[in-house]
VOPAGU-2260 file (C-alpha; in pm, 1 decimal, decimal comma):
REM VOPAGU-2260
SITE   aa  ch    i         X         Y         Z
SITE  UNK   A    0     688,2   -2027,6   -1918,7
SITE  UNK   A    1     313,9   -2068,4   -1889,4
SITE  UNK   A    2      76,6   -1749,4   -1961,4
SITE  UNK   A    3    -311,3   -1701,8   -1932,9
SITE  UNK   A    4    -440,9   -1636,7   -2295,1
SITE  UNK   A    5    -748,7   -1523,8   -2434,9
SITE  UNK   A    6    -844,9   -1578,5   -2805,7
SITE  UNK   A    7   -1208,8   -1527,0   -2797,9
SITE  UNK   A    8   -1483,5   -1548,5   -2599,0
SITE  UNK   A    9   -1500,2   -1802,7   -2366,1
SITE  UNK   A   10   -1174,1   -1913,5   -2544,3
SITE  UNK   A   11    -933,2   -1913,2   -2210,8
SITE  UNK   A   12    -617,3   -2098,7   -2229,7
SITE  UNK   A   13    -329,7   -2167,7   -2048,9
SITE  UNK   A   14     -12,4   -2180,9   -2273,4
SITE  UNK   A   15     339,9   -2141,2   -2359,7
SITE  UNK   A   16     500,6   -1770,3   -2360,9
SITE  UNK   A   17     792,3   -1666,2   -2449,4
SITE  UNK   A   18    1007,5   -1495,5   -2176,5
SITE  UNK   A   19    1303,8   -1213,6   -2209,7
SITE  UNK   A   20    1596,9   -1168,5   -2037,5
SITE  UNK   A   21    1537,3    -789,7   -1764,1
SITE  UNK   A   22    1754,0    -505,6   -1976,2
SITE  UNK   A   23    1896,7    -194,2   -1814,6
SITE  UNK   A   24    1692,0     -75,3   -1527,2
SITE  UNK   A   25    1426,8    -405,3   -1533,1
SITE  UNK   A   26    1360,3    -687,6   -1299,0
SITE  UNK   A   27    1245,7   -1018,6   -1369,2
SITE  UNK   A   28     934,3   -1098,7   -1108,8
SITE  UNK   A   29     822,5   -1503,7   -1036,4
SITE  UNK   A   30     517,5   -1424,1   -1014,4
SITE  UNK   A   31     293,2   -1528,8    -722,8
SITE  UNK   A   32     -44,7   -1396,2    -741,3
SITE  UNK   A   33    -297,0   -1229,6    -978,9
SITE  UNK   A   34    -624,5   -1119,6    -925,1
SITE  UNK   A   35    -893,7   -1126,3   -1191,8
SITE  UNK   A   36   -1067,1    -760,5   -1262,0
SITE  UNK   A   37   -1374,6    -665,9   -1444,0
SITE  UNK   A   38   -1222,7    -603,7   -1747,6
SITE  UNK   A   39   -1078,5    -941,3   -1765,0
SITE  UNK   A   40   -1401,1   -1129,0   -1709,4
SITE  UNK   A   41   -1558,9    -872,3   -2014,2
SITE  UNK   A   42   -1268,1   -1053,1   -2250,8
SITE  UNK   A   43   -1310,0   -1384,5   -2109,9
SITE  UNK   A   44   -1725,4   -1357,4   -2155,9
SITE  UNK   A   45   -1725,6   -1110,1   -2467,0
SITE  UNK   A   46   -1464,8   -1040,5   -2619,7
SITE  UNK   A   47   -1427,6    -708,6   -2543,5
SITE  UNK   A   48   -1641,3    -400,5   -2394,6
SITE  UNK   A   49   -1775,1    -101,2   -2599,0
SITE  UNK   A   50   -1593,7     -48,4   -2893,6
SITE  UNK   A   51   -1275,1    -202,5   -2679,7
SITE  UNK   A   52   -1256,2    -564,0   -2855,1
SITE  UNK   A   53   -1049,1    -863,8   -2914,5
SITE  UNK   A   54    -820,5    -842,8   -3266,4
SITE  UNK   A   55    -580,7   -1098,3   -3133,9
SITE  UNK   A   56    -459,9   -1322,4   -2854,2
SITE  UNK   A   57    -379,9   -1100,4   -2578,8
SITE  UNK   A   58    -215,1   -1235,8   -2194,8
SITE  UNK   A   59    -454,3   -1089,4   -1935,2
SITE  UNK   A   60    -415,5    -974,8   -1621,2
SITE  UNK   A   61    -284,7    -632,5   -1456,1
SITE  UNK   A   62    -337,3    -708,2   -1055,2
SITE  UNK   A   63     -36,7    -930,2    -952,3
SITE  UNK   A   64     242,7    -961,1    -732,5
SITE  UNK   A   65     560,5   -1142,2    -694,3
SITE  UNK   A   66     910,1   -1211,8    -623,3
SITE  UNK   A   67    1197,5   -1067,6    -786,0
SITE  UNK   A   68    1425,2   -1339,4    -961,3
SITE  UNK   A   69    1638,7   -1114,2   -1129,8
SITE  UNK   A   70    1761,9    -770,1   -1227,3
SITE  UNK   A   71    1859,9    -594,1   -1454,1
SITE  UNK   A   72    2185,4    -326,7   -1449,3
SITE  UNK   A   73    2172,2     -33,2   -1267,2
SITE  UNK   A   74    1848,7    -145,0   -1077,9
SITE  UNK   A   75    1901,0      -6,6    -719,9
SITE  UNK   A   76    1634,8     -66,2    -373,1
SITE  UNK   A   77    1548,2    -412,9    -491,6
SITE  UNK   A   78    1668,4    -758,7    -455,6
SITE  UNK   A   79    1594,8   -1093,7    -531,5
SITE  UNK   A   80    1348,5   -1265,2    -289,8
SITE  UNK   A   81    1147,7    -936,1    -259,2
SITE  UNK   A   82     790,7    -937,6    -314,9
SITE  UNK   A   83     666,3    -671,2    -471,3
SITE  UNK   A   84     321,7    -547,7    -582,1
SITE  UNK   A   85     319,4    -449,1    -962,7
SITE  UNK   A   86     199,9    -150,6   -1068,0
SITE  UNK   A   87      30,3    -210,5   -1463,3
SITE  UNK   A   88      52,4     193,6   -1511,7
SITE  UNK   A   89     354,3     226,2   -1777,1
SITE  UNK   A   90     287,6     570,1   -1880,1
SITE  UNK   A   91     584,8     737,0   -2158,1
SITE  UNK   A   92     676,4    1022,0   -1913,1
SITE  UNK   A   93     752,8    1265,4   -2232,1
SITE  UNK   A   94     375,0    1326,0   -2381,1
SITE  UNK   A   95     173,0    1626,7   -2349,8
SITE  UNK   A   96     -46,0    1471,4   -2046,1
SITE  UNK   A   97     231,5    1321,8   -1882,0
SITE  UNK   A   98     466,3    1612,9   -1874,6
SITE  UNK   A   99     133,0    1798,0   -1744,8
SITE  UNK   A  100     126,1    1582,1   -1414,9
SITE  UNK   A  101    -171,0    1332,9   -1588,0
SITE  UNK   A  102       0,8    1013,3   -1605,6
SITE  UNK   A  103    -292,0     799,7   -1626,1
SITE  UNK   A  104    -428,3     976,7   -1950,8
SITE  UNK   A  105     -99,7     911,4   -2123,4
SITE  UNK   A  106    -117,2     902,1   -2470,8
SITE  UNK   A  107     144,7     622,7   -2514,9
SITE  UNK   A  108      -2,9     428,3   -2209,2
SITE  UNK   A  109     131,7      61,5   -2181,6
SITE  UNK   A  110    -183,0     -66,3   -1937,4
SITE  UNK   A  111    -126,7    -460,1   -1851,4
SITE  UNK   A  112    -395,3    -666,9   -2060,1
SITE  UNK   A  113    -520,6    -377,5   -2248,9
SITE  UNK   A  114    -692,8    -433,6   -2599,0
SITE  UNK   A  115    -727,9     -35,5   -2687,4
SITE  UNK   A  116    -454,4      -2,1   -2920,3
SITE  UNK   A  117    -336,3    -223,0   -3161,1
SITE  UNK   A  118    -166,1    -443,9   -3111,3
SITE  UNK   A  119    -282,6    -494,4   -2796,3
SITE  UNK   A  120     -79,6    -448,1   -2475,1
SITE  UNK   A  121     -25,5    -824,7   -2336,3
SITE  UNK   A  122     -58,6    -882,6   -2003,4
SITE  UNK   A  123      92,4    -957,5   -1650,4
SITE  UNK   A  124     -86,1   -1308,9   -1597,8
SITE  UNK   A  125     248,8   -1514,8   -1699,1
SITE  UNK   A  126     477,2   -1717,6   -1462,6
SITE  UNK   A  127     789,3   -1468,5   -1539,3
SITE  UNK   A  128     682,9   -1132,6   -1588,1
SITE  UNK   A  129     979,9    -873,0   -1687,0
SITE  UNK   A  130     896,8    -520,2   -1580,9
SITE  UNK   A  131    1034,0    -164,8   -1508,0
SITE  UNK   A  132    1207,3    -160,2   -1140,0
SITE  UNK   A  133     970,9     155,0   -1105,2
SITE  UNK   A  134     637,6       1,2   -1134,9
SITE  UNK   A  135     795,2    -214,3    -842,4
SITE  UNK   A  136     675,9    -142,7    -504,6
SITE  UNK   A  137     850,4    -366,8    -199,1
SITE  UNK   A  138     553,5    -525,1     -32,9
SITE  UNK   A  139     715,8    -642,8     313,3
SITE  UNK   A  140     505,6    -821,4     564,6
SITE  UNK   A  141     174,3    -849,4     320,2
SITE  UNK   A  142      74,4   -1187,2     168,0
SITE  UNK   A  143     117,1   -1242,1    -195,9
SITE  UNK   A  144    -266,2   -1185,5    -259,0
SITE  UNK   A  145    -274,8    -847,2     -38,3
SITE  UNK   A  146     -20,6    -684,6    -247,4
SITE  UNK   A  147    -218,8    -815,2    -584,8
SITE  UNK   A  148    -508,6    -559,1    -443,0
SITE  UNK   A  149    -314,3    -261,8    -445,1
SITE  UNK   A  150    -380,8    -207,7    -817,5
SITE  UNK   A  151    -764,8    -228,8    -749,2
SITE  UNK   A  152    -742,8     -15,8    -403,0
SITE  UNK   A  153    -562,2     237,9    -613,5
SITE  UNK   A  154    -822,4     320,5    -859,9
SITE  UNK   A  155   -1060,0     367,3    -538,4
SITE  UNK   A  156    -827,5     565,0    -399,0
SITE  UNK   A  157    -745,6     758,4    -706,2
SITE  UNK   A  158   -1107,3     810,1    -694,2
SITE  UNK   A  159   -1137,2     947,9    -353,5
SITE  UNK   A  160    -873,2    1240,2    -483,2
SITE  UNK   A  161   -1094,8    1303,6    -747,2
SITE  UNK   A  162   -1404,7    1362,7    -494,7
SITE  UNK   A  163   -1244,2    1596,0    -294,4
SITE  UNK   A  164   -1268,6    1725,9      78,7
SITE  UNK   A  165   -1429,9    1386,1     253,1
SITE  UNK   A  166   -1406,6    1504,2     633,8
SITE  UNK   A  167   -1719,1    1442,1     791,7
SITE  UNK   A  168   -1879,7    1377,4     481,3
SITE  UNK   A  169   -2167,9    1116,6     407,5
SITE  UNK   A  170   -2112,4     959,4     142,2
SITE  UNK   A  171   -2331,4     689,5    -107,4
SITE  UNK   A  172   -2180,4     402,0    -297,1
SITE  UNK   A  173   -2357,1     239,8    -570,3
SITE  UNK   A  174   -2221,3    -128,6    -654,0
SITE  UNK   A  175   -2099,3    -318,9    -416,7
SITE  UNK   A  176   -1839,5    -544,3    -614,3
SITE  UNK   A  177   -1485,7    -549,0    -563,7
SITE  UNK   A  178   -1419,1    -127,0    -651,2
SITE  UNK   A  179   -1759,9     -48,6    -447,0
SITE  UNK   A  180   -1627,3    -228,9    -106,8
SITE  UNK   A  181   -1272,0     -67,1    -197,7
SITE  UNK   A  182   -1444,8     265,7    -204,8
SITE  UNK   A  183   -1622,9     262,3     122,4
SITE  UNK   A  184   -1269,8     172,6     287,8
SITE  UNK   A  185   -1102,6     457,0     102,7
SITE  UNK   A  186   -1359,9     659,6     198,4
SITE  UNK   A  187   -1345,1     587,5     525,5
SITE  UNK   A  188    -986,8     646,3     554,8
SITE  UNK   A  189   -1019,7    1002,1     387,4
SITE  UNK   A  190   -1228,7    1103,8     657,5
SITE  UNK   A  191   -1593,9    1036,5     551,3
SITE  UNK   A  192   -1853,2    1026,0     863,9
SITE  UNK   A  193   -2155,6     822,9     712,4
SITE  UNK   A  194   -2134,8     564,1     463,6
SITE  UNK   A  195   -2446,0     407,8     276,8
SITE  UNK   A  196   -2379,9     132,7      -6,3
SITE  UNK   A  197   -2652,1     -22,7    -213,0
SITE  UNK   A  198   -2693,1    -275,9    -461,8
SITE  UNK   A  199   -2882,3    -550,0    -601,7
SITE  UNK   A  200   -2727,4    -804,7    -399,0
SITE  UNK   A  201   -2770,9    -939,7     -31,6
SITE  UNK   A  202   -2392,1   -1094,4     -72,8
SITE  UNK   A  203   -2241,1    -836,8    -197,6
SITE  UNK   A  204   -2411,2    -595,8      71,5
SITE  UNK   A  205   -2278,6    -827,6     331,6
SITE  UNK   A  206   -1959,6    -754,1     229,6
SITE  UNK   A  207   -2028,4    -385,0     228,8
SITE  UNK   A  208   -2107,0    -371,7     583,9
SITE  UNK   A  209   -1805,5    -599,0     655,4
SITE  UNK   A  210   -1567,5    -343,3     499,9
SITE  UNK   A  211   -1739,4    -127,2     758,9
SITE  UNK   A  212   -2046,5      45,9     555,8
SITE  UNK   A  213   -2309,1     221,9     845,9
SITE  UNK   A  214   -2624,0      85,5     644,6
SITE  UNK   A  215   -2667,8     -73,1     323,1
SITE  UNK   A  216   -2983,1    -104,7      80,2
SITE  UNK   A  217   -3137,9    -412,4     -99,8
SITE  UNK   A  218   -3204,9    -219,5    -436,3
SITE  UNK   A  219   -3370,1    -582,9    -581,8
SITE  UNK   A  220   -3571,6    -596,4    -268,5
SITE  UNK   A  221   -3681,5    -251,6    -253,8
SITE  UNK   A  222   -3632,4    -127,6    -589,5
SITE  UNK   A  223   -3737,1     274,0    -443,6
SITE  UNK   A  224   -3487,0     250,7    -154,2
SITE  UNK   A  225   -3315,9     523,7    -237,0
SITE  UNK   A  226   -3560,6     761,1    -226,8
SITE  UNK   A  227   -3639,1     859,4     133,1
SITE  UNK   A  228   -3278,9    1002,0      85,9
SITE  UNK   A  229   -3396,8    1255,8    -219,7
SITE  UNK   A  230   -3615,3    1415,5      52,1
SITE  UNK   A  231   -3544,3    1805,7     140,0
SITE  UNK   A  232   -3265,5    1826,8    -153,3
SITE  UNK   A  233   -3109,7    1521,7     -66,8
SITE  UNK   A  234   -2904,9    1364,2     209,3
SITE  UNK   A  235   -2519,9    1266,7      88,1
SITE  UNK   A  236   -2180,4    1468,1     -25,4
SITE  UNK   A  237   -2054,3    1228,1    -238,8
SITE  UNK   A  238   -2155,6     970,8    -452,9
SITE  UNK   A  239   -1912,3     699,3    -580,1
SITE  UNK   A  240   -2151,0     527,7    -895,1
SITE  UNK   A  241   -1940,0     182,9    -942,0
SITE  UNK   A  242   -2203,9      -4,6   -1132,0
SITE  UNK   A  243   -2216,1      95,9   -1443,2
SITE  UNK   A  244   -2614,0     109,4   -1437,4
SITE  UNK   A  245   -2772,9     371,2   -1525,5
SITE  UNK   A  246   -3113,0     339,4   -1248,3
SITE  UNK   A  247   -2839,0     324,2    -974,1
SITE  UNK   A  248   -2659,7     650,2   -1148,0
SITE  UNK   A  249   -2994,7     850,3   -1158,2
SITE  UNK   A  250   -3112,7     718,1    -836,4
SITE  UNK   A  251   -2788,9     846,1    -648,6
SITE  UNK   A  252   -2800,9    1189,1    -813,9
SITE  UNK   A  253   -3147,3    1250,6    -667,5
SITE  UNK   A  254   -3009,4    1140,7    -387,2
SITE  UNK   A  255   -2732,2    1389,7    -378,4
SITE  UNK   A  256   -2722,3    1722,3    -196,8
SITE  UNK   A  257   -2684,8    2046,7    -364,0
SITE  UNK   A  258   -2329,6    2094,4    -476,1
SITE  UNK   A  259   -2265,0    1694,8    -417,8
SITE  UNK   A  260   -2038,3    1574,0    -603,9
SITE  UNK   A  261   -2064,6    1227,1    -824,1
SITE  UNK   A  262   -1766,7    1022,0    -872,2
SITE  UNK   A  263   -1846,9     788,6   -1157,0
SITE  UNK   A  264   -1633,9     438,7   -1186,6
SITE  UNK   A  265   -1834,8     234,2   -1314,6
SITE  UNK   A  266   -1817,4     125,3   -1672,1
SITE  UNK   A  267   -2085,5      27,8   -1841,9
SITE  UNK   A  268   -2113,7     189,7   -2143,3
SITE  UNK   A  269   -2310,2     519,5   -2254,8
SITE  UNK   A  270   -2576,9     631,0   -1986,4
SITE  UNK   A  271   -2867,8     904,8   -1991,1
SITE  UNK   A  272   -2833,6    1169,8   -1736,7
SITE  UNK   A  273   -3123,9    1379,9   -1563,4
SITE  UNK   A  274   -2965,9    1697,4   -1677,6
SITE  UNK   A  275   -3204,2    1884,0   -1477,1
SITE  UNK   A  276   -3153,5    1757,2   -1148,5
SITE  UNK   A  277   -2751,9    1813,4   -1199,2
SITE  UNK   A  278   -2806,7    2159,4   -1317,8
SITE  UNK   A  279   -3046,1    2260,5   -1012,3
SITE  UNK   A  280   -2919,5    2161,2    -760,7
SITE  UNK   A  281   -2561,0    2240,9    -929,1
SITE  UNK   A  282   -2424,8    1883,5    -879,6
SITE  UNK   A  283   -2010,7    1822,4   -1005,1
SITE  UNK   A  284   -1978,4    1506,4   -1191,0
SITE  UNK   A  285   -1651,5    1367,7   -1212,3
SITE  UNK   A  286   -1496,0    1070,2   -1400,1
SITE  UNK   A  287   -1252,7     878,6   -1224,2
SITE  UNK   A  288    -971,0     657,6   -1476,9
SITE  UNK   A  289    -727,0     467,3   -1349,6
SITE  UNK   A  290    -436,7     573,3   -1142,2
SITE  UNK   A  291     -76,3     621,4   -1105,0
SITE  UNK   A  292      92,6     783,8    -834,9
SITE  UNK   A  293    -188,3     662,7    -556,1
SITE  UNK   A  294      -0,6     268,6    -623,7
SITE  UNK   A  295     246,2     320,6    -358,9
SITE  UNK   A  296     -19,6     456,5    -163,7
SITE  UNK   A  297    -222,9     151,9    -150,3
SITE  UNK   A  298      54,3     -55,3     -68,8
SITE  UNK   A  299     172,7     182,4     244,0
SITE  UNK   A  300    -158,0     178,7     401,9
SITE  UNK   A  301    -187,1    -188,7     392,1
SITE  UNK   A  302     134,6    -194,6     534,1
SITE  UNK   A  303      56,3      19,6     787,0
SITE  UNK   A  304    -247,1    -185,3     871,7
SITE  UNK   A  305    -458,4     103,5     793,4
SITE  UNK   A  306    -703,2     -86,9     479,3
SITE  UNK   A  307    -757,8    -421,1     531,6
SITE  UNK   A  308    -820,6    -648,8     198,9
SITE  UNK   A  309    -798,3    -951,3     310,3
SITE  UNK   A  310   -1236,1   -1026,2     365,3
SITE  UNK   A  311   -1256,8    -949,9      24,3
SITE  UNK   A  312    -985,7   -1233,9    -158,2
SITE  UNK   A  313   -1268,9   -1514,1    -173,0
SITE  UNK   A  314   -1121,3   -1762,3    -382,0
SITE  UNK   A  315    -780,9   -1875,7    -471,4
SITE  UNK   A  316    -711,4   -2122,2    -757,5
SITE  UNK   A  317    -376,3   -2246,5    -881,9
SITE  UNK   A  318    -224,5   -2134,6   -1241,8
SITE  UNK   A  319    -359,9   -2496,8   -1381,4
SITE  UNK   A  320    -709,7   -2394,5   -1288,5
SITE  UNK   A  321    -732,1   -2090,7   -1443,9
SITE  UNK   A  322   -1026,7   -2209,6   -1669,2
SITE  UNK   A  323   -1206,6   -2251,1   -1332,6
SITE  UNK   A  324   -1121,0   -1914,6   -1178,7
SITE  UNK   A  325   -1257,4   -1708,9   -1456,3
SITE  UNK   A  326   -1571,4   -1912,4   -1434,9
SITE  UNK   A  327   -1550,0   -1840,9   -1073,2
SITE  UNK   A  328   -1462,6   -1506,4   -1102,6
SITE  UNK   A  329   -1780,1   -1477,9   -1352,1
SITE  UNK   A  330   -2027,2   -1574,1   -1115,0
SITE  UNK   A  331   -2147,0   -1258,4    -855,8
SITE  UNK   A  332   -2322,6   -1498,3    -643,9
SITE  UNK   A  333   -2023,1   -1692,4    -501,9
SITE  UNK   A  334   -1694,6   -1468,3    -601,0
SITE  UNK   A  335   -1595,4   -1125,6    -468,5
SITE  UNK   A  336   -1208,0   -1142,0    -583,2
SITE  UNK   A  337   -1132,9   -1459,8    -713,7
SITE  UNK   A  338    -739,9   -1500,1    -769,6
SITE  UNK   A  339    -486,0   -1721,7    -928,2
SITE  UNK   A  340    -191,9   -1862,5    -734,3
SITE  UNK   A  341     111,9   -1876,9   -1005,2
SITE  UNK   A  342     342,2   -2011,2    -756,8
């Protein structure tokens, strides 16, 4: 089978992968659609992120869906033909975080297309993909590329747990890329009355207000447009940061309330804080990591019709192109989720 490799920077390629036969309680999935995350384009570009960086060739890819071709014995709920969405989140079950209800800070975490550990956790983007029946969720009556955005809508929503009470609330979203717009529709389904989004970006602001954001602000046209909302304390709840830049970080704590609470997503590597500001006007700041449970979540309320993903799948590129996704992918100005059709 073919699999999406990366050796180096800019070193993409689309090869030959061994595949295993499922074992006791796994399926074999043909896969059908992957979407390419943030993390993917920093191994395709650089290598790496932080001190997270290439040490060998590594599959990428954790958002994908597919078909199950196979199973293995004593698998139960699942047949072949189903489409399922994939969750990446392998956590061991039997650490100290995991038996403490914290699943996605397992310390034996096996995270699709991870390069942490070593060696590295290869990844889902591979015609035949062999995985746990429980990181299988039935995806009935969504397309192959919806249920490839329930990983990515599950770190939003994830998120939104992490901020707490959101009825009524008004609520800021810095970064408008793929987890930004996912944020303002989790958001909005948890209740939040007023949503603002800003970022540097005209497109990606257009897709803000799509996703149903009640104003938006052009930081590169009006670098101080956050401001008028610092005035009298500040005006919003919640702030989710999904950046990963530091002026939109500082700008949306002055911009917070006393007692708001920041939700931070973005990663971008080590940022300065104005301590002061977070201390006086005694401001929560929260990190938000991954996911777990919340997968099943995702894939219920697009079910249900209840988050729509669909305006944000811009591109679609078959398995052969792959080269040309990621370049795609790389490029802000045409590309809000780019994704690869593997069959």
């Amino acid at each position: 089978m073919k699999a999406i490799v990366i050796h180096a920077p800019k070193d993409l390629r689309v090869e030959e992968s061994a595949l295993a036969a499922p074992g006791p309680g796994e399926v074999e999935i043909r896969l059908a659609s992957g979407g390419i995350c943030g993390s993917d384009l920093h191994y395709y570009n650089h290598g790496g992120f932080g001190t997270v960086r290439l040490k060998e060739p590594m599959i990428l890819g954790h958002e994908v869906s597919g078909h199950i071709s196979a199973l293995g014995e004593g698998v139960s709920g699942l047949a072949v033909g189903d489409l399922v969405a994939v969750s990446p989140s392998r956590p061991c079950g039997a650490c100290e975080y995991c038996l403490k209800g914290l699943p996605n800070h397992c310390f034996n975490m096996r995270f699709y297309g991870s390069a942490m550990p070593f060696p590295h956790i290869q990844g889902a983007f591979r015609e035949r993909l062999v995985a746990n029946a429980s990181q299988c969720v039935k995806a009935d009556g969504l397309s192959a590329g919806e249920a490839a955005m329930a990983e990515p809508l599950s770190v939003t929503l994830h998120a939104t747990r992490r901020a707490g009470e959101m009825l009524g609330k008004r609520v800021l979203v810095t970064g408008c890329g793929p987890i930004g717009t996912l944020s303002i529709l989790a958001a909005r389904r948890a209740g939040a009355a007023e949503i603002v989004a800003a970022d540097l970006s005209e497109r990606a602001l257009g897709f803000a207000r799509a996703v149903g954001a009640d104003r938006t602000v052009n930081l590169s046209e009006n670098r101080d447009g956050l401001v008028p909302f610092s005035e009298n304390k500040g005006t919003f709840d919640v702030l989710y940061e999904c950046s990963g830049a530091q002026p939109a970080l500082v700008a949306g704590i002055h911009a917070l309330r006393p007692r708001g609470v920041i939700v931070q997503l973005g990663l971008g590597g080590e940022m300065s804080l104005p301590m002061m500001a977070i201390t006086a006007k005694e401001l929560d700041l929260r990190g938000s990591f991954r996911f777990h449970e919340e997968f099943a979540v995702a894939v219920k309320l697009m079910q249900g019709g209840l988050i729509d993903v669909k305006p944000l799948i811009t591109h679609t590129l078959p398995l052969a192109d792959a080269l040309q996704a990621f370049e795609i992918a790389s490029d802000k100005g045409q590309s809000m989720k780019t994704q690869i059709a593997f069959s």
